[in-house]
Backbone as CSV, one residue per row, in Angstrom:
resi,resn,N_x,N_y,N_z,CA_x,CA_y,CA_z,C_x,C_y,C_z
1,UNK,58.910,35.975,123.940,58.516,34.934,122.987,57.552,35.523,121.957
2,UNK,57.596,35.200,120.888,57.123,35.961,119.490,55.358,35.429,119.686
3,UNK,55.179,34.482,119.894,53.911,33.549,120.211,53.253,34.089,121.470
4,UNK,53.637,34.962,122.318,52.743,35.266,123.772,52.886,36.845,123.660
5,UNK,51.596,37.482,124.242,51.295,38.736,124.434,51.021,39.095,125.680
6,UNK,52.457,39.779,126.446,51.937,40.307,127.819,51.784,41.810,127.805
7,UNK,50.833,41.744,129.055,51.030,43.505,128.923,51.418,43.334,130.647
8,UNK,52.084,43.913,130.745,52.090,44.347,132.869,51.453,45.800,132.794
9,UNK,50.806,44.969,133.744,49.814,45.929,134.906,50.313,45.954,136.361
10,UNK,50.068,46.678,136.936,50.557,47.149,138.562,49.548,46.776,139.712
11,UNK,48.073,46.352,139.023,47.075,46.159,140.136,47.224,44.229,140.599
12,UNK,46.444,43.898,141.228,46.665,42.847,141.521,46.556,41.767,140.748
13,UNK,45.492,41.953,139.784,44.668,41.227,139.099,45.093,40.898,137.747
14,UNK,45.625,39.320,137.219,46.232,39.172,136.386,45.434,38.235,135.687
15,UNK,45.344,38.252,134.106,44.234,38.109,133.250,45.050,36.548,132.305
16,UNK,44.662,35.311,132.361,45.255,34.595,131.853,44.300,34.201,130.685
17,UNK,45.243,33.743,129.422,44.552,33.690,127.837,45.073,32.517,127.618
18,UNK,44.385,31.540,127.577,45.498,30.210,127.038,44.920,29.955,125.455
19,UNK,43.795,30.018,126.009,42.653,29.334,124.067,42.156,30.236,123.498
20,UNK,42.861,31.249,123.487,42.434,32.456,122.165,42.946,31.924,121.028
21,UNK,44.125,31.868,121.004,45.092,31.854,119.996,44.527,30.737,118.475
22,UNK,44.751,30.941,117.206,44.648,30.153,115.823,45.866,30.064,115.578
23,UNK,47.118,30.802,116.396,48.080,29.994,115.038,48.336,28.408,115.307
24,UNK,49.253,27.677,114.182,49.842,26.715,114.032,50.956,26.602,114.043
25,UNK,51.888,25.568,114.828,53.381,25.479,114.244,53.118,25.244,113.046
26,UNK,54.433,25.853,112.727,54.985,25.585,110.865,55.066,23.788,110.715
27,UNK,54.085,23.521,109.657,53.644,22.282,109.005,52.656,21.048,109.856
28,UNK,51.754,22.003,110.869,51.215,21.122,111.718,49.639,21.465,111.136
29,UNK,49.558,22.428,110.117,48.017,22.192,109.461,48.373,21.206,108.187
30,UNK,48.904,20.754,107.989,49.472,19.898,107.020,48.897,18.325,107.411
31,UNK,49.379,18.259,108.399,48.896,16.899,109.600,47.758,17.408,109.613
32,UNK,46.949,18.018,110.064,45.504,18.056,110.533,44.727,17.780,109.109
33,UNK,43.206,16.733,109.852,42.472,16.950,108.696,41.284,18.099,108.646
34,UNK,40.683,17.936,107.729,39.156,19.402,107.869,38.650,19.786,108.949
35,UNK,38.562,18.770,110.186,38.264,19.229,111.204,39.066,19.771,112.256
36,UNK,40.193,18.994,112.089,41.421,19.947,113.016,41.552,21.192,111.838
37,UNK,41.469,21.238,110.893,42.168,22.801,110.580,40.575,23.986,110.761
38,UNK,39.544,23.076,110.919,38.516,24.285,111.168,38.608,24.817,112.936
39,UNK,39.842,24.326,113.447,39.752,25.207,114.874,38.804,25.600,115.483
40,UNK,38.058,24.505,115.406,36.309,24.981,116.066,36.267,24.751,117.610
41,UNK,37.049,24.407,118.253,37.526,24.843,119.823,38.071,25.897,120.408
42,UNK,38.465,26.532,119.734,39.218,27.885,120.225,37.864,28.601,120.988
43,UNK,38.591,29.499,121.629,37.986,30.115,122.840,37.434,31.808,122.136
44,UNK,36.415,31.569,121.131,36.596,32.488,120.073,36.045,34.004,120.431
45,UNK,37.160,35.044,120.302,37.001,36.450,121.002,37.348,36.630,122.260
46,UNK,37.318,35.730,123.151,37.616,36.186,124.632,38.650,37.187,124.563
47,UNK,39.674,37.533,124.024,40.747,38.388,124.570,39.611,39.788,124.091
48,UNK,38.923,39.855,122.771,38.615,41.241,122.371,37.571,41.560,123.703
49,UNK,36.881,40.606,124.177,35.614,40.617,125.232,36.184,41.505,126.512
50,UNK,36.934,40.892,127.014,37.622,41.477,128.228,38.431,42.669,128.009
51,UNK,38.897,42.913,126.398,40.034,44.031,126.179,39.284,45.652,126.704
52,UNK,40.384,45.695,127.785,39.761,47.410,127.978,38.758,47.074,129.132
53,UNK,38.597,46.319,129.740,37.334,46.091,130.896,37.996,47.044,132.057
54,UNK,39.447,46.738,132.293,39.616,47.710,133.504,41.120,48.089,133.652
55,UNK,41.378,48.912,133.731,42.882,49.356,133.658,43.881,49.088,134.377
56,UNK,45.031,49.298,134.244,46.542,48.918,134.807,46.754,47.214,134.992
57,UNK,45.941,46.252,134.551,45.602,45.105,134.593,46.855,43.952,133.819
58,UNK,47.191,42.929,134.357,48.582,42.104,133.728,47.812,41.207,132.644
59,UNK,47.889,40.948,131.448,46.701,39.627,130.260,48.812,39.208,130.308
60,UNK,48.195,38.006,129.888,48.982,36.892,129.286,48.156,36.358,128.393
61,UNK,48.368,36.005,127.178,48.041,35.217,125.973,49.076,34.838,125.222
62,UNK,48.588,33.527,124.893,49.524,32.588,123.855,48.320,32.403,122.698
63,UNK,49.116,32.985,121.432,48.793,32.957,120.482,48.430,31.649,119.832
64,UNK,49.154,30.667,119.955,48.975,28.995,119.639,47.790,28.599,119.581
65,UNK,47.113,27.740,119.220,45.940,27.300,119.053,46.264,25.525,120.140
66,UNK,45.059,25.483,120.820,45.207,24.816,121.754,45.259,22.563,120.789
67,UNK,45.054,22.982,120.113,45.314,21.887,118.953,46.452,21.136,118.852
68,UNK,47.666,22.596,118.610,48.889,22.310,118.775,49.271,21.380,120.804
69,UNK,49.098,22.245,121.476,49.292,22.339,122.643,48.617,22.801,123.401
70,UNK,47.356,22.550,124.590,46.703,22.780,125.779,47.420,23.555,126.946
71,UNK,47.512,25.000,126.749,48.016,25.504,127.790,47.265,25.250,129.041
72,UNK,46.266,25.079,129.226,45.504,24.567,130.416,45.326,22.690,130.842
73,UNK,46.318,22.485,130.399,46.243,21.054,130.734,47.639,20.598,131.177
74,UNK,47.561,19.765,132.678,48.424,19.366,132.805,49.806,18.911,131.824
75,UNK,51.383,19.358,132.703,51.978,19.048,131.645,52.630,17.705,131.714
76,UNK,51.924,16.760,132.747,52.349,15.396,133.065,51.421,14.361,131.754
77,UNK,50.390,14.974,131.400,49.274,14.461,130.325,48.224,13.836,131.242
78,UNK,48.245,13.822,132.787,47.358,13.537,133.617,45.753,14.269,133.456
79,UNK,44.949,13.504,133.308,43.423,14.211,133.294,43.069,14.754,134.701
80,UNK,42.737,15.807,133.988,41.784,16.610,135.338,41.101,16.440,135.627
81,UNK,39.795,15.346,134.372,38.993,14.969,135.289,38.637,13.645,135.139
82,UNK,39.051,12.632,135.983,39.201,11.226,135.524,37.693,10.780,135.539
83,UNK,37.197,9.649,134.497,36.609,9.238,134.205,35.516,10.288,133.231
84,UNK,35.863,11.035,133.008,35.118,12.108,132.007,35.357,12.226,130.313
85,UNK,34.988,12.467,129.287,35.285,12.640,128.404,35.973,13.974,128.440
86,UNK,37.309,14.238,127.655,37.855,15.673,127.512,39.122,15.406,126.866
87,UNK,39.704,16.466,126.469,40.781,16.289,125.466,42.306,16.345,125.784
88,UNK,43.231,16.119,125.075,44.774,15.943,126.167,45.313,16.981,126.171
89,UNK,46.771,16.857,126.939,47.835,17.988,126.416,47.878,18.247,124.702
90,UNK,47.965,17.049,123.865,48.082,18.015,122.641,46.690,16.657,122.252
91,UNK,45.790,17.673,121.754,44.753,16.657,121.408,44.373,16.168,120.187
92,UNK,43.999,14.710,119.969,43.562,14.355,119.150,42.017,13.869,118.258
93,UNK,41.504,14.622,119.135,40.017,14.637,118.648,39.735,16.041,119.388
94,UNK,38.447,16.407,118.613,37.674,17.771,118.875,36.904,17.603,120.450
95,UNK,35.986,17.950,120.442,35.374,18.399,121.651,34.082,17.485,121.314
96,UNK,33.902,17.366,120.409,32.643,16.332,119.658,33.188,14.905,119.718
97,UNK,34.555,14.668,119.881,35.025,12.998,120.249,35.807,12.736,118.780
98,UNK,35.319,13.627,118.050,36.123,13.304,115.940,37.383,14.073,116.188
99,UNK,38.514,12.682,115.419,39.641,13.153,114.916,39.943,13.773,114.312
100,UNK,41.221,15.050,114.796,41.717,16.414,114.092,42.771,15.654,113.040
101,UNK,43.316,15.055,113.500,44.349,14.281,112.422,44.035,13.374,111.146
102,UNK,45.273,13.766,110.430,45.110,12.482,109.467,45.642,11.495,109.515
103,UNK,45.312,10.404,109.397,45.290,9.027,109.758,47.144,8.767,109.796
104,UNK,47.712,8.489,111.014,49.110,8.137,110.970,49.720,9.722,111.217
105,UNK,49.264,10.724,111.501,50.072,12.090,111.581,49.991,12.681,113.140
106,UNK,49.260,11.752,113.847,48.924,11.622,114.965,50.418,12.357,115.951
107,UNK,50.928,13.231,117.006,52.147,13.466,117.049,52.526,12.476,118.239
108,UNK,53.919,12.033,118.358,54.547,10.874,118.750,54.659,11.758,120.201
109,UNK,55.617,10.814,121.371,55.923,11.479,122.883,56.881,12.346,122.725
110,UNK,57.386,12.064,121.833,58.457,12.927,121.335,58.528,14.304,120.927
111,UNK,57.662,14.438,120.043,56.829,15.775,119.660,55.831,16.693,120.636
112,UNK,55.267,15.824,121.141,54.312,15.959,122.455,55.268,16.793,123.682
113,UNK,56.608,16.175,123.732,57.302,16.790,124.288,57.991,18.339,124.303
114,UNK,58.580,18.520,122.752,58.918,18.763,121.851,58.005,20.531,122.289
115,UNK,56.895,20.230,121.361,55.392,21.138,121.874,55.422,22.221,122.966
116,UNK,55.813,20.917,123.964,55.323,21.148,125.466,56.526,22.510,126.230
117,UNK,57.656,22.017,125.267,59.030,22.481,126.158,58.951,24.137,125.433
118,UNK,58.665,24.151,123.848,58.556,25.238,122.897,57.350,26.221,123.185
119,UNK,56.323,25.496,123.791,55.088,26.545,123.929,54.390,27.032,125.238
120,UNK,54.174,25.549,125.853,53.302,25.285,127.360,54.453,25.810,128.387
121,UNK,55.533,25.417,128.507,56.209,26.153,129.150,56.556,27.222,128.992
122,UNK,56.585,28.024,128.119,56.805,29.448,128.189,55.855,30.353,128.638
123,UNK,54.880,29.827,128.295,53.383,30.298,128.625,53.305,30.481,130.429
124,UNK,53.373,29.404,130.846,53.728,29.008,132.462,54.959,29.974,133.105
125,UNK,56.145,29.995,132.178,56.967,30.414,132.959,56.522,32.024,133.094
126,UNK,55.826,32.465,132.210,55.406,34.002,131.907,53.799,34.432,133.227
127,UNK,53.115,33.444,133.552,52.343,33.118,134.335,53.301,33.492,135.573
128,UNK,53.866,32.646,135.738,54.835,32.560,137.019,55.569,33.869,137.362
129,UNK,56.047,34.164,136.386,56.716,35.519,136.894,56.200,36.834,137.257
130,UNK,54.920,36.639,136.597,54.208,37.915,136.438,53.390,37.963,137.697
131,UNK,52.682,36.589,138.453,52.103,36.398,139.756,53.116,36.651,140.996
132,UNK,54.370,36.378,140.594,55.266,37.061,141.677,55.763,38.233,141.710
133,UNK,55.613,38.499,140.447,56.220,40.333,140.425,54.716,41.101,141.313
134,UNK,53.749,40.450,141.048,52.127,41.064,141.444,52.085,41.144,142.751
135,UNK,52.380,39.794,143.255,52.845,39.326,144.904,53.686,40.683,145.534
136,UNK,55.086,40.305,144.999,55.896,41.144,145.737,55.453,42.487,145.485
137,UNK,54.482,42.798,145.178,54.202,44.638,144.680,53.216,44.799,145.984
138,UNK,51.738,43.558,146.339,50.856,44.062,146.775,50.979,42.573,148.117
139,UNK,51.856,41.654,148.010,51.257,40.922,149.255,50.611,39.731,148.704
140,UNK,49.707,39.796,147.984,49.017,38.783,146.818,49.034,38.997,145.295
141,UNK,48.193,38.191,144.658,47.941,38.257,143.491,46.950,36.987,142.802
142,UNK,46.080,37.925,141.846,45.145,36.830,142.013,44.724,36.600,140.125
143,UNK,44.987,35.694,139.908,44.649,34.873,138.476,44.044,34.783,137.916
144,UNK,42.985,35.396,137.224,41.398,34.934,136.491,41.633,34.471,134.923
145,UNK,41.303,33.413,135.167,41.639,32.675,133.690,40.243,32.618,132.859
146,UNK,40.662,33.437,132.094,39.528,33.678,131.305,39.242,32.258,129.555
147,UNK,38.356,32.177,129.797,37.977,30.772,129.352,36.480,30.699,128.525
148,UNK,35.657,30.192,127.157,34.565,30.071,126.635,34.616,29.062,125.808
149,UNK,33.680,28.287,125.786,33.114,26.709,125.473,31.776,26.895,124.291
150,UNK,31.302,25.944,123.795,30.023,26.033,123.378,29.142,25.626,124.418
151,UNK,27.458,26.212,124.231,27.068,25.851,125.269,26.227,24.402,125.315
152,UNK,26.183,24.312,124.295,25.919,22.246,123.985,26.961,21.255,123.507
153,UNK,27.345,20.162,124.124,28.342,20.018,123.629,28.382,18.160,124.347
154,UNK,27.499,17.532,123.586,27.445,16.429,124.367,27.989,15.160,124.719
155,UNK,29.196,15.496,124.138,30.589,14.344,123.747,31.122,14.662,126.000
156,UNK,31.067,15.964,125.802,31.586,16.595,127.579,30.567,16.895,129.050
157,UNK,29.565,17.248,128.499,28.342,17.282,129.365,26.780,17.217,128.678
158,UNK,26.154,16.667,129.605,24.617,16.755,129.373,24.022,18.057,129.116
159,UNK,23.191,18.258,128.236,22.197,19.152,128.578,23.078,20.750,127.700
160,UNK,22.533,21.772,128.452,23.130,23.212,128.258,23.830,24.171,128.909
161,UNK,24.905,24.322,128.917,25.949,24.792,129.901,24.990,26.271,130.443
162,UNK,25.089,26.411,131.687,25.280,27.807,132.203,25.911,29.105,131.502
163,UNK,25.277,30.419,131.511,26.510,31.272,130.975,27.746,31.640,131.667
164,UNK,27.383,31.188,133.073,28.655,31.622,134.130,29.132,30.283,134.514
165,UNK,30.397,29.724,134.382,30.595,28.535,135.207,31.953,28.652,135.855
166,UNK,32.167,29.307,137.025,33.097,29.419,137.841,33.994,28.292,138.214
167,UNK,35.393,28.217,138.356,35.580,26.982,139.152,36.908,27.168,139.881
168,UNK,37.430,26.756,141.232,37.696,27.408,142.017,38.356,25.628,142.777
169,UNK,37.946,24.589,141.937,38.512,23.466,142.692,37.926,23.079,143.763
170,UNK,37.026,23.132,144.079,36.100,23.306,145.095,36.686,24.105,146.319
171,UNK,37.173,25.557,145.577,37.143,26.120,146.904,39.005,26.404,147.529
172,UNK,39.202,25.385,147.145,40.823,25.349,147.281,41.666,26.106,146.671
173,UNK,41.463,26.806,145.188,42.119,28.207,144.602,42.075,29.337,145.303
174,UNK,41.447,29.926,145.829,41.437,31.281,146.386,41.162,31.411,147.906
175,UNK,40.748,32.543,148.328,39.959,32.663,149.390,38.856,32.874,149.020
176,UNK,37.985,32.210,150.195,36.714,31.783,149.746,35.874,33.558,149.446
177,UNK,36.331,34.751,150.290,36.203,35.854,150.120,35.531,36.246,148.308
178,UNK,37.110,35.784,148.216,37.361,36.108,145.966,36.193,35.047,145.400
179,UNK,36.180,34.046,145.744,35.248,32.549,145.565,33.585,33.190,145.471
180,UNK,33.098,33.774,146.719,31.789,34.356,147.133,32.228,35.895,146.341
181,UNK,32.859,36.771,146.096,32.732,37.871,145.184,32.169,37.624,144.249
182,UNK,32.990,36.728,143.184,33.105,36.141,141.935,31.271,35.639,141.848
183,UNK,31.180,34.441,142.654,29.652,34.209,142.423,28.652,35.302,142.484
184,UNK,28.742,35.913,143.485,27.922,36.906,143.868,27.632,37.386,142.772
185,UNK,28.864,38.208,142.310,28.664,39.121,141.351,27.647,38.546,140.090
186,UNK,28.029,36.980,139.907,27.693,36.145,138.242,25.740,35.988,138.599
187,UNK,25.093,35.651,140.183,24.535,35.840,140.188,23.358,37.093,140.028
188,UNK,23.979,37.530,140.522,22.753,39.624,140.582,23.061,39.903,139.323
189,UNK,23.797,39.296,138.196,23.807,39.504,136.642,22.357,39.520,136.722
190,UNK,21.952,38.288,136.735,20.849,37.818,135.859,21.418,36.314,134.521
191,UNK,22.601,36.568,134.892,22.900,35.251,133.539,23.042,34.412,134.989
192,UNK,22.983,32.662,134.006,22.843,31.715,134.533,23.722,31.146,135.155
193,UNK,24.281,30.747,136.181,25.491,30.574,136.823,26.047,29.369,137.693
194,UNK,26.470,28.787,137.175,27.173,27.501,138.678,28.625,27.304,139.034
195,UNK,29.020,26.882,140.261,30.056,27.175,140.985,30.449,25.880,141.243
196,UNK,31.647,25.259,140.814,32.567,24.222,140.693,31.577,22.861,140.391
197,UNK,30.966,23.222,139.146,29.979,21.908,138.768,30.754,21.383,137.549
198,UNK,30.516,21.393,136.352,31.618,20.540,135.254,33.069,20.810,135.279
199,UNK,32.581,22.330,135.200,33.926,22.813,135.253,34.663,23.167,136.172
200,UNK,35.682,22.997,137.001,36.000,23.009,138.524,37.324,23.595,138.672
201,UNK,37.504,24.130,137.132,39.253,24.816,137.047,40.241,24.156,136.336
202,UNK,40.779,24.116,135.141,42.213,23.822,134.291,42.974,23.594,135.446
203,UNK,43.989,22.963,134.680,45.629,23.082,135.188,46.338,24.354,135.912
204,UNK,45.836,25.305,134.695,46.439,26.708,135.328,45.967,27.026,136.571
205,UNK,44.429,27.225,137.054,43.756,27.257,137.722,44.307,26.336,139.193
206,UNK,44.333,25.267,139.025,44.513,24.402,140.262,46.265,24.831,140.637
207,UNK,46.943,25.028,139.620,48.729,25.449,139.545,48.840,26.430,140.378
208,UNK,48.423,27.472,140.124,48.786,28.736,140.460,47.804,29.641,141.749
209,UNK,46.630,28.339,142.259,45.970,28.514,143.450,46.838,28.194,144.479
210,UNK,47.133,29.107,145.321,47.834,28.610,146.681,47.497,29.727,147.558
211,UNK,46.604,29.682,148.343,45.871,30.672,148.968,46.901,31.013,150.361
212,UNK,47.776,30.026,150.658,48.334,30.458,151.760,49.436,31.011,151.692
213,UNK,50.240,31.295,150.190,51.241,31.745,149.523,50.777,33.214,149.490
214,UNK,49.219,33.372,148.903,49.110,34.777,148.254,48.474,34.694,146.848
215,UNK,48.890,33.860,146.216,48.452,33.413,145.380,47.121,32.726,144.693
216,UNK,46.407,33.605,144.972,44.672,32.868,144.185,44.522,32.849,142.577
217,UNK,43.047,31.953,142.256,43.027,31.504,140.968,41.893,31.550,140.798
218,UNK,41.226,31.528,139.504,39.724,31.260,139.643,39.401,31.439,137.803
219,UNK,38.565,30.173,137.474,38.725,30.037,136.451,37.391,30.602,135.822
220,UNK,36.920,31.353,134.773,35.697,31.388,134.427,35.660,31.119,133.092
221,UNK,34.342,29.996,132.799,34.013,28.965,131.423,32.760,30.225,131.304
222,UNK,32.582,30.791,130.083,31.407,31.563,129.842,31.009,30.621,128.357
223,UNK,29.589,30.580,128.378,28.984,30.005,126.976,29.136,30.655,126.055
224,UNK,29.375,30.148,125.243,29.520,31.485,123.926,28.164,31.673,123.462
225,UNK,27.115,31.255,123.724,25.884,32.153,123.480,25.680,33.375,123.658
226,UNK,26.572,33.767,125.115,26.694,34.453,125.571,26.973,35.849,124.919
227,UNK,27.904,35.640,123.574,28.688,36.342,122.961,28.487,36.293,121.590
228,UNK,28.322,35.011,121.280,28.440,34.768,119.719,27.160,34.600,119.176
229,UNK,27.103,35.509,117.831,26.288,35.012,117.187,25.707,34.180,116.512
230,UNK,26.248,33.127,116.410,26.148,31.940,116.738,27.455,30.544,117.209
231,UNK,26.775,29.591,117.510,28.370,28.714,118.040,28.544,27.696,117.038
232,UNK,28.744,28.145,115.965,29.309,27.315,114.867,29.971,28.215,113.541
233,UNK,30.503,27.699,112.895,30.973,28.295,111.944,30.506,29.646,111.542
234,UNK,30.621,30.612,111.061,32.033,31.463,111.616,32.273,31.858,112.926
235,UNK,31.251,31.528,113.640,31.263,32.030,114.839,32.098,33.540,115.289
236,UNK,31.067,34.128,114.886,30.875,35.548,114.459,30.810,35.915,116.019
237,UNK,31.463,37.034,116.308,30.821,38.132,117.965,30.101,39.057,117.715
238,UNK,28.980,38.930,118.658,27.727,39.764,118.507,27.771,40.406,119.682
239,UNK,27.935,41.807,118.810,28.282,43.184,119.378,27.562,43.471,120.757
240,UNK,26.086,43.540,120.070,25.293,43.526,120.826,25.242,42.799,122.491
241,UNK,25.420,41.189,122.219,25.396,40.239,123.202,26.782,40.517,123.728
242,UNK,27.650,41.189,123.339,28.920,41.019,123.714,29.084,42.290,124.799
243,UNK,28.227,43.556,124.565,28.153,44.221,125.302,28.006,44.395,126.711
244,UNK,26.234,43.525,126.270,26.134,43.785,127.549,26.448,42.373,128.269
245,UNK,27.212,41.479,128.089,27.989,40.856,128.803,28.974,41.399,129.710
246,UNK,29.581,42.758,128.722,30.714,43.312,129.420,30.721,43.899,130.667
247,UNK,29.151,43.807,130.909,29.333,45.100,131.962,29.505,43.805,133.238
248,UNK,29.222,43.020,133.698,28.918,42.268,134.896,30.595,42.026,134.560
249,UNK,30.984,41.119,133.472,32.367,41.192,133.773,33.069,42.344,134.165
250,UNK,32.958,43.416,133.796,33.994,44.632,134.405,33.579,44.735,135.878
251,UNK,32.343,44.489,136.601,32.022,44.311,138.096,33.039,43.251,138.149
252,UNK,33.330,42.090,137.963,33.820,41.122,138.774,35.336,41.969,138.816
253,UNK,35.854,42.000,137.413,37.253,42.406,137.745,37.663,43.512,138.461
254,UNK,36.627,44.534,138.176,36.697,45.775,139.150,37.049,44.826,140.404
255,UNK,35.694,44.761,140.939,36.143,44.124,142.594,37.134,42.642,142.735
256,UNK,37.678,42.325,141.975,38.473,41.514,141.854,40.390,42.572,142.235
257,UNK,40.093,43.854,141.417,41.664,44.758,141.900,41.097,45.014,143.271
258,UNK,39.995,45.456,144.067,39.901,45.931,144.951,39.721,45.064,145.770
259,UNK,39.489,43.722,146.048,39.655,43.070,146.742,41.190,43.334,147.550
260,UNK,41.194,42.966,149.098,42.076,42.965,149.892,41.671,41.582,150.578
261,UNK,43.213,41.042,151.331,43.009,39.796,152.362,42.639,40.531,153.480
262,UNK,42.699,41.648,153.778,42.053,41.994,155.483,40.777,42.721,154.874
């Protein structure tokens, strides 16, 4: 698919990208108004952040902009987290609660569908294949969906996000082994860290957890403070902050290939 970037890797550890991506289907910035076309949700830099952290490694990314279509969101349009503020399969307001659309361009079930069959599923089916080719190579295979938010954001949570926010479903994605690595590691950083509190794991995340298959998941929300020089327009990556972020992430994924079930 012209829209997704895989690379295969041979180690266990497979790198999922859903909200990198800016493009647009053809005539869907047309429909959007100033605030849907300023794409100020995107997950901005994560693929360059992680690029090169550790070798022989599987990334999946979809280029799409999550505007069009929510690769991390159920594809029934069911919320993940009921009674919460958050945005749909194809959304119509920002992350601040304001409408991306212009008035009446809103897309129908039809389109929604449409979207879903052209983008979200391909994305999934490329997920899918690549966790079983991983499986049948080593026995398991394990998912880290790499993921970044702003870290204020009060339409979705109180207060100031953590720089580490793990989520694991409470526990039900992985073995708790990968679960206690993962923290471990976010703690002896030194950055700030919590474990299945707002964020508790996407669609992909809860999908592709099946610990008794082989199959683990584990989602990580990093603040873009973390990274960016600042979290608003242009939202620029700072080299600097981006650095030495890198190093605790290359610990997790390191011991993330070397992890074994015995």
């Amino acid at each position: 698919m012209s829209f997704l970037d895989i690379t295969q890797g041979q180690s266990p550890l497979v790198l999922g990208l859903p909200h990198t991506g800016t493009e647009l289907p053809e005539g869907l910035a047309e429909k959007l108004n100033a605030t849907g076309r300023a794409l100020a949700d995107t997950d901005w830099h994560i693929h360059r952040l992680y690029d090169g952290l550790v070798d022989d490694v599987t990334t999946i990314r979809t280029r799409i902009h999550r505007y069009a279509i929510d690769a991390n969101r159920d594809p029934s349009g069911t919320s993940l987290y009921p009674g919460q503020n958050t945005t749909g399969l194809c959304p119509t307001t920002d992350f601040d609660g304001r409408a991306i659309y212009r008035a009446g361009q809103e897309p129908t079930a039809d389109k929604i569908e449409a979207r879903r069959r052209a983008y979200h599923a391909p994305y999934h089916a490329a997920i899918e294949a690549e966790m079983a080719r991983i499986a049948a190579r080593h026995g398991f295979a394990i998912l880290y969906d790499c993921h970044s938010i702003r870290s204020r954001i009060p339409f979705l949570f109180e207060g100031k996000l953590p720089d580490f926010s793990i989520g694991t479903n409470n526990g039900t994605t992985c073995a708790e082994s990968i679960e206690s690595l993962v923290y471990d590691a976010c703690q002896a950083s030194g950055y700030s860290t919590v474990l299945n509190a707002r964020f508790k794991g996407g669609w992909t995340t809860r999908h592709y957890g099946r610990p008794t298959q082989g199959w683990h998941s584990v989602q990580m929300e990093l603040a873009q403070s973390t990274h960016l020089t600042t979290e608003s327009a242009p939202f620029a990556y700072d080299k600097a902050k981006a650095e030495a972020l890198r190093i605790p992430l290359k610990n997790i994924l390191t011991s993330l290939q070397n992890w074994s079930p015995t």
